[in-house]
C-alpha positions as CSV (number, residue, x, y, z in Angstrom):
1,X,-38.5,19.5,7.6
2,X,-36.1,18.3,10.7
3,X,-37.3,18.6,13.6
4,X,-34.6,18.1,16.9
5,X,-36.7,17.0,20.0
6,X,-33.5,16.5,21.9
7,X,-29.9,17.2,21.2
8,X,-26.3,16.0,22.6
9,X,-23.7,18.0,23.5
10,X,-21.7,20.0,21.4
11,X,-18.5,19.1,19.5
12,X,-16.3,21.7,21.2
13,X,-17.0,19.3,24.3
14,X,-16.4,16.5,22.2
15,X,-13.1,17.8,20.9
16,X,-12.0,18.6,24.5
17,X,-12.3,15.6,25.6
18,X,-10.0,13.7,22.7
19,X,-7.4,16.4,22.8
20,X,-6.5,15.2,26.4
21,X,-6.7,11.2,25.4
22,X,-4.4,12.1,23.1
23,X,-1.3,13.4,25.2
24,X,-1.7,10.6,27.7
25,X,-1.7,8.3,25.0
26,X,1.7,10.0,23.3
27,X,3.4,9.8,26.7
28,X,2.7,5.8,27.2
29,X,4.0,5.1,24.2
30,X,7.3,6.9,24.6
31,X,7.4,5.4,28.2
32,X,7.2,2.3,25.9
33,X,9.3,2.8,23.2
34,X,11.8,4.0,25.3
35,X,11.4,0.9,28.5
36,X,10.1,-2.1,26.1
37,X,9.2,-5.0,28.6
38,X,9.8,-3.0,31.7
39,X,7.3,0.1,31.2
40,X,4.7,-2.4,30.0
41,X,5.1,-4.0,33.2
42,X,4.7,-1.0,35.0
43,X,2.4,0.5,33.2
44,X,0.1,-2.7,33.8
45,X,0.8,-3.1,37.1
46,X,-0.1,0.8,37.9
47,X,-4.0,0.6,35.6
48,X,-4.7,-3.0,36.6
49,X,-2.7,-4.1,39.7
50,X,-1.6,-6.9,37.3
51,X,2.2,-7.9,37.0
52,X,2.6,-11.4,37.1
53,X,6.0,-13.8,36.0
54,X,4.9,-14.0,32.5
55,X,1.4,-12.2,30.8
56,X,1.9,-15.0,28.3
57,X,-0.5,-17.8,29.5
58,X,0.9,-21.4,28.6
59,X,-1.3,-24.3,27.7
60,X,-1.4,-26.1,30.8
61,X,-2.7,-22.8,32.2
62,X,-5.2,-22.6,28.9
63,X,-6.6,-25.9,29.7
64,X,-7.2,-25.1,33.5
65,X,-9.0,-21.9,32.4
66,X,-11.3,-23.6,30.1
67,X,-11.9,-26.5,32.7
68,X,-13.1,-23.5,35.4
69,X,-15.9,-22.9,32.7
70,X,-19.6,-24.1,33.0
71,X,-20.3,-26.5,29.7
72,X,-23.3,-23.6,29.0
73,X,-20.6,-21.6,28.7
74,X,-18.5,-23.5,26.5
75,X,-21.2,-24.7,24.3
76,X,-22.8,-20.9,24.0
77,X,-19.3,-19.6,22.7
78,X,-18.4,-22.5,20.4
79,X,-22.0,-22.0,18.6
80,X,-21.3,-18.1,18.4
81,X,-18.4,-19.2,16.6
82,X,-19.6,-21.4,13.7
83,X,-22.2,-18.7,13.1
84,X,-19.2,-16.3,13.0
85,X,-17.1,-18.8,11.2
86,X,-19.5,-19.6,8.0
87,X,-19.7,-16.0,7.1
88,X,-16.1,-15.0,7.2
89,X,-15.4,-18.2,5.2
90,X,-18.4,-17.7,2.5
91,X,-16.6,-14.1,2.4
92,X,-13.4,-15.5,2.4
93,X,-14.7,-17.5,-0.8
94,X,-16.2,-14.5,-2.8
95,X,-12.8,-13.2,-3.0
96,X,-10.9,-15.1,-6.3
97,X,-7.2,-14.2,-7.5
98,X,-7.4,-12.8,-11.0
99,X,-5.1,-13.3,-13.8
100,X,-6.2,-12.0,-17.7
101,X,-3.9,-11.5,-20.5
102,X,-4.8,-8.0,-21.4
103,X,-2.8,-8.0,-24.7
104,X,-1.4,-10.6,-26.9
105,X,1.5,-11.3,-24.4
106,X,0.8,-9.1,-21.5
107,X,-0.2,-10.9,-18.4
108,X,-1.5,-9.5,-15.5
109,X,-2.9,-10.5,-12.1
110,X,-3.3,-10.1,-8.5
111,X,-3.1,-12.8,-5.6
112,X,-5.2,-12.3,-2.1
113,X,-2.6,-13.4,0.6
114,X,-3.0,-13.6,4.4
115,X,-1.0,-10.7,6.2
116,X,2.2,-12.7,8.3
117,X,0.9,-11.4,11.7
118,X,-1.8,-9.9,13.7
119,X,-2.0,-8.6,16.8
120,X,-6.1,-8.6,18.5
121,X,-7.2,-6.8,21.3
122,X,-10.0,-7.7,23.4
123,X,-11.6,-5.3,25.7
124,X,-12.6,-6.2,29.3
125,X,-13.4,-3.9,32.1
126,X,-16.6,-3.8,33.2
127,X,-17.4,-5.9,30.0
128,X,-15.4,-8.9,29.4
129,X,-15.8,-8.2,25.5
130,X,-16.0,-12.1,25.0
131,X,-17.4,-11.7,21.2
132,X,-14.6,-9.5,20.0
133,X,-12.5,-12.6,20.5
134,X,-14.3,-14.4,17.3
135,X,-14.7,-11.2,15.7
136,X,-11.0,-10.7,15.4
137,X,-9.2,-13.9,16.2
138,X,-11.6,-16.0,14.8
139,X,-11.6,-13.9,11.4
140,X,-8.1,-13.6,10.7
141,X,-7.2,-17.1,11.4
142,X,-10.4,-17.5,8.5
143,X,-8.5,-15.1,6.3
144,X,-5.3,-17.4,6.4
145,X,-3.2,-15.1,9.2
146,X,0.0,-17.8,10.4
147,X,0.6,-15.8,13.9
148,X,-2.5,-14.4,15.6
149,X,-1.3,-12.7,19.3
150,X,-4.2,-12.1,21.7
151,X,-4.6,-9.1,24.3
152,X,-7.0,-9.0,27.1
153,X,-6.6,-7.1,30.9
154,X,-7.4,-9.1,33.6
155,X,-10.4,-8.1,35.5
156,X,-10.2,-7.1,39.3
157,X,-6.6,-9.2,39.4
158,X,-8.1,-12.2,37.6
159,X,-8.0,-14.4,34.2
160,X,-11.1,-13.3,32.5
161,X,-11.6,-17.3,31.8
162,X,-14.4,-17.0,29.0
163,X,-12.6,-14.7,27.1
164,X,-9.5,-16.6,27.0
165,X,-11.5,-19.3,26.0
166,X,-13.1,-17.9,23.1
167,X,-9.6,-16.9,22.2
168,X,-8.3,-20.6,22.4
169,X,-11.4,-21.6,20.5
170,X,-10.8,-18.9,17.9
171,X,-7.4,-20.6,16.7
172,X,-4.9,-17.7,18.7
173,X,-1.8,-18.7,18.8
174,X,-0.7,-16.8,21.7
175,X,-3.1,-15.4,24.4
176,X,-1.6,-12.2,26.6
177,X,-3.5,-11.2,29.7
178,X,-2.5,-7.8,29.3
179,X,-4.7,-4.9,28.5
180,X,-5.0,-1.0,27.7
181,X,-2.3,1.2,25.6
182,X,0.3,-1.2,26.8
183,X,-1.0,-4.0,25.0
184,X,-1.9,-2.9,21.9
185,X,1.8,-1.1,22.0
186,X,3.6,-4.1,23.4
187,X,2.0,-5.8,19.6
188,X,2.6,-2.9,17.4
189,X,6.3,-2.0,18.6
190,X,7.1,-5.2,20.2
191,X,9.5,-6.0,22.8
192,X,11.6,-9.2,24.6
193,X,8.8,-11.2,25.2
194,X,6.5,-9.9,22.9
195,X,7.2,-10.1,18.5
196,X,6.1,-7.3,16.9
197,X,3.0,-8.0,14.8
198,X,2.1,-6.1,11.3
199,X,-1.3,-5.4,12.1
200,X,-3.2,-4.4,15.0
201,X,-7.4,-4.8,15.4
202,X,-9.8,-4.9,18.0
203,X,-12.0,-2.4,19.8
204,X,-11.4,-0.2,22.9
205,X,-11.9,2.4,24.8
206,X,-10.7,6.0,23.6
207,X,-7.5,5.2,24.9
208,X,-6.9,2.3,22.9
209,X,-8.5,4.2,19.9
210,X,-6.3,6.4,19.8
211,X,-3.0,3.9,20.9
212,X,-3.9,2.8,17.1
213,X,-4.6,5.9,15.6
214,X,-0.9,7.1,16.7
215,X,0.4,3.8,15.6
216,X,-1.2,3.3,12.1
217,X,1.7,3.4,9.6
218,X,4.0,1.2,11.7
219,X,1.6,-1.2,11.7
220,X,-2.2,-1.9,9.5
221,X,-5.3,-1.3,11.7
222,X,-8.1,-2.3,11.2
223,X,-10.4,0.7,11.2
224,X,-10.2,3.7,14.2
225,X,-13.2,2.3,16.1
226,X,-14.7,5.2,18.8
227,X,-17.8,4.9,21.2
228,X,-20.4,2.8,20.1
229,X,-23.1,4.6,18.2
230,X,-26.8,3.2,17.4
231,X,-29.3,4.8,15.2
232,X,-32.9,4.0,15.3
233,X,-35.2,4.7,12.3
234,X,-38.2,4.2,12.9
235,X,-42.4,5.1,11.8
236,X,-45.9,4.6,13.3
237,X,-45.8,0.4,13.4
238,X,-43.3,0.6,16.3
239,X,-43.9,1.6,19.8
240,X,-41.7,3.4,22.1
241,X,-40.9,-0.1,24.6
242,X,-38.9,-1.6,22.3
243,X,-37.2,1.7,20.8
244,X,-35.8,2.6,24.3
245,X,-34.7,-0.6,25.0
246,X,-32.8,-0.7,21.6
247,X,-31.4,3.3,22.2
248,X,-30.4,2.3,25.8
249,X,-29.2,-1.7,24.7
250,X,-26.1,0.1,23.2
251,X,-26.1,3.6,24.9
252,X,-24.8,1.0,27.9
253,X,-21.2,0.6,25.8
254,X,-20.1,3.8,27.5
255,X,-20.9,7.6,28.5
256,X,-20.2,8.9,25.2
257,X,-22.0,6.5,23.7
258,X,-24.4,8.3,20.8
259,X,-27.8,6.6,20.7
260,X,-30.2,8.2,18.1
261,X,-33.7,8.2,17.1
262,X,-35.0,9.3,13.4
263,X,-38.6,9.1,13.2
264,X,-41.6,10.1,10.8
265,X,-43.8,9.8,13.7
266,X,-44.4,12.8,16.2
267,X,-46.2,11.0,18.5
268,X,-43.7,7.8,18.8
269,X,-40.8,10.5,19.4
270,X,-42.4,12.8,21.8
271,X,-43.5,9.1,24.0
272,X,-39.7,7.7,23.9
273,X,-38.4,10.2,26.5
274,X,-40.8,9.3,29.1
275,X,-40.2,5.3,28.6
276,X,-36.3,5.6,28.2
277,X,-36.5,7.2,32.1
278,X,-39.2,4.7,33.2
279,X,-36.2,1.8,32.2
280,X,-33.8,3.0,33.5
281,X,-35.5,3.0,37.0
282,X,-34.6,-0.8,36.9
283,X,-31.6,-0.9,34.0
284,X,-28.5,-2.6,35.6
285,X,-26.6,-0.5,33.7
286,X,-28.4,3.0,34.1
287,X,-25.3,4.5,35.5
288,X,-23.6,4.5,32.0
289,X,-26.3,4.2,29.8
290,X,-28.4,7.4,31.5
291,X,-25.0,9.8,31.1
292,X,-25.2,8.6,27.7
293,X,-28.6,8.9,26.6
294,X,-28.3,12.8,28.4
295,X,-25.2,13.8,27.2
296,X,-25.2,12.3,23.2
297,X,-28.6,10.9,23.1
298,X,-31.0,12.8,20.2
299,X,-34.3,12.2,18.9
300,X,-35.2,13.6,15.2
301,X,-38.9,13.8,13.5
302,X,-38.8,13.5,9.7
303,X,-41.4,14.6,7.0
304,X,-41.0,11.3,5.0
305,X,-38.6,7.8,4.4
306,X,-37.0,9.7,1.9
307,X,-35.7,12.0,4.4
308,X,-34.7,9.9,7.0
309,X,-32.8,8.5,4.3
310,X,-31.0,11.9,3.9
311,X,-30.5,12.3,7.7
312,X,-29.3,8.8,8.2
313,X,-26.6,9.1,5.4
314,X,-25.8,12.5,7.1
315,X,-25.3,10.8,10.4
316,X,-23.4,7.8,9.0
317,X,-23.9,5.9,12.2
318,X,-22.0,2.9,12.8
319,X,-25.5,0.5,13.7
320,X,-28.6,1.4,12.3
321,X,-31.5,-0.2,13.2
322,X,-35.1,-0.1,10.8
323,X,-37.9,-0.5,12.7
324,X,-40.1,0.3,10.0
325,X,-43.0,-1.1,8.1
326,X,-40.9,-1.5,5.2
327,X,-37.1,-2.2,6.2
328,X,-35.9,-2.8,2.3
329,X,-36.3,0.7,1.7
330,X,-33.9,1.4,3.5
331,X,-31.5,-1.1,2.2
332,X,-32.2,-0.5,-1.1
333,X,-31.2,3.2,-0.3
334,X,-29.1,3.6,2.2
335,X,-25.3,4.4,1.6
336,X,-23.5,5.4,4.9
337,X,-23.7,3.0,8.0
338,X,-21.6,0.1,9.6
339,X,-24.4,-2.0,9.6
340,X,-28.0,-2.3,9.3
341,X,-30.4,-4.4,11.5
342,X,-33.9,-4.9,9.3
343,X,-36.9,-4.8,10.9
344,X,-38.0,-5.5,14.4
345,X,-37.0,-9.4,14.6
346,X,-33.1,-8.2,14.7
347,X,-31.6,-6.2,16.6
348,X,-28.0,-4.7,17.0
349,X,-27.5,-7.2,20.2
350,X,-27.6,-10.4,17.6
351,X,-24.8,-8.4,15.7
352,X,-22.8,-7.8,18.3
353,X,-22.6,-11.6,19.6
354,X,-24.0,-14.3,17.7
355,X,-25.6,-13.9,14.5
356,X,-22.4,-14.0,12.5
357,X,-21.5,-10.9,11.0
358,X,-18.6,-8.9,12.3
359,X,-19.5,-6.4,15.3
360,X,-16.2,-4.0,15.0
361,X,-17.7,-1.4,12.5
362,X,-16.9,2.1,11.4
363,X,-17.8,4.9,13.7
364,X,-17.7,9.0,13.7
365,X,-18.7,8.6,10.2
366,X,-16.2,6.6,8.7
367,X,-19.1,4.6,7.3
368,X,-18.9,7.1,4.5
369,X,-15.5,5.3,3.4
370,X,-15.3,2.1,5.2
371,X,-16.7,-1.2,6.1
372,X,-16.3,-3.0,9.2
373,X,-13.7,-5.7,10.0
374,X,-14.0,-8.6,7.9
375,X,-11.7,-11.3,6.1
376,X,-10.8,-8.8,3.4
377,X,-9.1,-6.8,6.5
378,X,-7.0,-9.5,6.4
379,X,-5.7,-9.7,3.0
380,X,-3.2,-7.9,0.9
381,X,-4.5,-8.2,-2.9
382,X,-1.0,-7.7,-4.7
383,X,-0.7,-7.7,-8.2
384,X,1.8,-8.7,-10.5
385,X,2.8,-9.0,-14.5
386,X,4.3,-10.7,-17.0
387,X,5.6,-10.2,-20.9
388,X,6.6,-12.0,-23.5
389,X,9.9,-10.1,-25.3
390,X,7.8,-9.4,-28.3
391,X,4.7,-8.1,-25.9
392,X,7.9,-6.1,-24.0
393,X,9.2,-4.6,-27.0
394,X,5.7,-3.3,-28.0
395,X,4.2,-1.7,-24.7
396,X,7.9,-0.4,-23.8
397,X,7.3,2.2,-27.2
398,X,4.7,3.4,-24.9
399,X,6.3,3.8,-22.1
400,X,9.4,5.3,-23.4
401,X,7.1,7.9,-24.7
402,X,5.0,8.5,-21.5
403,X,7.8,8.5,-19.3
404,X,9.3,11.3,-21.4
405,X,6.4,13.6,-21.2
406,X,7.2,13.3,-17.3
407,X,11.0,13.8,-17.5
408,X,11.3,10.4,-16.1
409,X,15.2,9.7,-17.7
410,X,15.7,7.0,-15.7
411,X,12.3,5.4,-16.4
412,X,12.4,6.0,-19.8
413,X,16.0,4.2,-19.9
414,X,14.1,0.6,-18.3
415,X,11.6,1.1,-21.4
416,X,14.0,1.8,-23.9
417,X,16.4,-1.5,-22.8
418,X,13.8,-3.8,-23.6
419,X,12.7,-2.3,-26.9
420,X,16.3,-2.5,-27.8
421,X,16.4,-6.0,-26.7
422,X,13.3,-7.8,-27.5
423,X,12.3,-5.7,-31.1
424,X,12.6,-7.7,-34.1
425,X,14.2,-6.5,-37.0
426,X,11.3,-5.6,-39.5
């Protein structure tokens, strides 16, 4: 039996809330299709007082960024990176190019190529999302991608220098300081100064969500990333201190920010309220993460693993965290989340900036279809075949006969050339 100790607020709220994102995202990008160069400029200039001779930095200005930046600094990002960088490339090498003669004469195959061009955003804002520059960047230039273009806002009228940085460092091969809807529409549509790209990836806020949502078609995304969400699962062997600081560690990302608890312990979940209010007496970031933790924060009891299992699959959170006695349960069962942190070493912290694996992961339960970002993102597996005549002559039979169940003239006529062509006289 389920058990809700706490619940968020409802999805009509929700739903409110997006349906007005989504007309002020519909008129910037008309201002934008219609202005090119000049409505981007505008529209930075009005959301970040930020309009300066060129948002392209050059290198000279590249170098003088990175040279304002503490070594710790340097050295901290550059080892986030080879963490990031050896699993993208050890996925990068499970992926093979196929080719197998299916028949005597029939040869088929597919190839994994780079897309030609990608366009990453990187928020900033309060958080100068430094890690989403190897997460994106970093990964496509691992995948193979030729032209990677770079979008970051400045923060209060300056050059957020680490994440330009880890951009440099990431292999981008041009580095905007230009943020919100008008960046990641300035790289989807493209305009004078500006090439369009053909794929577009990165987090954001719900503006920039949806900027992609409204955009996917004319450009690839990635995946339509929402709020950060967290889900905790966890029993008796874990005490409340370290579940509220892994619900509020996240529910910080923004006010609509779901942070969950699943627990087959009573006692653990009635004791998290109380310690999630005493940290936030002295959280810097208690001003976001409190409206979240009120407004989407929930805590569940369970009757059993098995249905936590059930719940968590329901949920389809995009980080899921097992603070459990016995963690591979749930990754032996588990079928619906972004990613899973086992056990109380990890957390979703390491994930989102260090330990290697990609933090931009599925969220208001795409996890049911999707993966996060990774190299594969990246890649277009196209196939393609080849026949000998007498291999031609024999599979085009069959097609002239399938195509004719259809009423496929025309395809039928491309079979029935090349049996005309390539069949021996018996």
């Amino acid at each position: 039996m389920i058990e809700e100790l706490k619940s968020g607020i409802t999805e009509e709220a929700r739903d409110a809330a997006d349906q007005q994102v989504r007309k002020t995202v519909e008129d910037i990008l008309s201002d934008i299709k219609a202005g090119g160069d000049a409505a981007v400029r505008d529209l930075s200039n009005k959301f970040d007082k930020w309009s300066p001779d060129s948002f392209r930095l050059g290198a000279a200005q590249i170098e003088e960024v990175i040279a304002s930046l503490p070594k710790q600094t340097i050295d901290d990002i550059k080892f986030a990176q080879t963490q990031i960088r050896n699993f993208a490339q050890a996925q990068r090498d499970s992926m093979h190019d196929v080719e197998v003669e299916t028949l005597p004469g029939i040869v088929l195959g597919h190839k994994n190529l780079p897309v030609a061009s990608v366009g990453c955003y990187v928020p900033g804002g309060r958080y100068p999302m430094v890690a989403s520059a190897h997460m994106s960047v970093l990964t496509a230039k691992v995948a193979g991608v030729p032209r990677v273009v770079a979008c970051t806002p400045p923060i209060n009228g300056e050059i957020p220098a680490a994440t330009v940085a880890a951009m440099h460092f990431a292999g981008a091969d041009e580095i905007n300081i230009l943020g919100g809807v008008q960046a990641v529409a300035a790289m989807a549509l493209g305009t004078d100064t500006i090439a369009a790209v053909d794929m577009i990836v990165g987090p954001g806020n719900a503006y920039v969500a949806e900027a992609k949502r409204q955009l996917f078609g004319l450009v690839g995304i990635d995946l339509l990333a929402g709020p950060t969400e967290t889900l905790i699962i966890a029993d008796e062997t874990t005490d409340a201190e370290m579940v509220a600081t892994d619900l509020l560690g996240q529910a910080e990302h923004g006010p609509n920010s779901p942070a969950i608890l699943i627990s087959t312990s009573l006692e653990l979940a009635k004791a998290v309220p109380a310690e999630i209010e005493r940290q936030l007496e002295t959280l810097e970031t208690a001003d976001v993460a409190g409206v979240a933790w009120k407004d989407y924060g929930r805590i569940l009891v369970v009757d059993s693993h098995e249905e936590a299992v059930t719940v968590a699959d329901e949920i389809a959170s995009e980080h899921v965290q097992i603070l459990t006695k016995d963690p591979q349960y749930y990754l032996d069962n588990m079928q619906n989340y972004g990613a899973l942190f086992l056990g109380k070493e990890t957390n979703v912290a390491y994930g989102d900036k260090v330990i290697g694996t990609n933090h931009t992961l599925p969220t208001k339960k795409a996890a049911r279809y999707t993966g996060g970002l990774w190299v594969g993102k990246f890649i277009k597996t196209v196939t393609y075949q080849r026949c000998t005549e007498e291999a031609s002559a024999m599979i085009g039979e069959y097609c002239s006969r399938l195509c004719a169940i259809e009423n496929f003239a025309g395809h039928k006529a491309q079979a029935d050339l090349r049996v005309a062509r390539y069949k021996k006289a018996s």
